[in-house]
N, C-alpha and C positions, 0 to 999 in steps of 0.2 A: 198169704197174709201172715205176718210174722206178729208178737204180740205189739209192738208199737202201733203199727197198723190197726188193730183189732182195738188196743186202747182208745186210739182217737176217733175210730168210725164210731164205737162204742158212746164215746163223750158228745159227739155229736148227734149221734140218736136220741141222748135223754133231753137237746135242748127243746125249750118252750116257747111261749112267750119271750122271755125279757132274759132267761139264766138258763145254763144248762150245766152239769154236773162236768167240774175241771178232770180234765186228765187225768191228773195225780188221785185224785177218788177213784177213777173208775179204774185204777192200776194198782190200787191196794185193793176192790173187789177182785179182781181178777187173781191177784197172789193168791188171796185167800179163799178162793175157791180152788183153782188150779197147781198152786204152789210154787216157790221157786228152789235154786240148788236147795240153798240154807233151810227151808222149815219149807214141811207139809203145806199143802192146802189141802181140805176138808173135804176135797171128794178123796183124795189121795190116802186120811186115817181111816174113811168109812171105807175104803178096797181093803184096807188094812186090817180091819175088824171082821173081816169077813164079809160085809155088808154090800146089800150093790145099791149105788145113790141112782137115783132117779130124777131126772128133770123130767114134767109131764109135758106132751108132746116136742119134745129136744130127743130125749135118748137114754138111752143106762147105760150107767159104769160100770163096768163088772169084770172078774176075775176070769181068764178064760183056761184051762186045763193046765195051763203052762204059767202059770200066776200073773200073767203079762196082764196090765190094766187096757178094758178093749169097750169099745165105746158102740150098743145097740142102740142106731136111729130110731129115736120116736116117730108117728105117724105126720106129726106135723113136719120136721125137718124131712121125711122123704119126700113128703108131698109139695113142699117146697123146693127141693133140687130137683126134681122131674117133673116141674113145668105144670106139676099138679093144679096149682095156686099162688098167688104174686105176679 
């Protein structure tokens, strides 16, 4: 899944009722958590800071011996890719 892909599954999850949240929204959260070339996203300043961001049950971001940004599965995403639950 590349991020256009993930943009639009994404836009189509938050619909409701009658609206759901355009593309273009859900591709400026995404910048700005994840980042593009040109500017940081905000998991990207907190590896930076030293800091490891946390999404609860998703994963941690964190710095691994080699300063490479390395992402530990929370319990709910393993339990979701191994048929855990879903």
């Amino acid at each position: 899944m590349d991020k256009n892909a993930l943009v639009e599954a994404a836009a189509r999850r938050t619909a409701n009722a009658d609206q759901q949240l355009a593309a273009e929204q859900v591709e400026r959260v995404v910048d700005a958590l994840f980042g593009t070339v040109e500017h940081p996203g905000v998991i990207a300043e907190g590896l930076k800071r030293g800091e490891t961001v946390t999404v609860l049950g998703f994963g941690a971001f964190h710095l691994d011996d080699q300063d490479r940004a390395t992402l530990r599965p929370g319990q709910a995403l393993n339990e979701y890719v191994s048929g855990a639950v879903g």
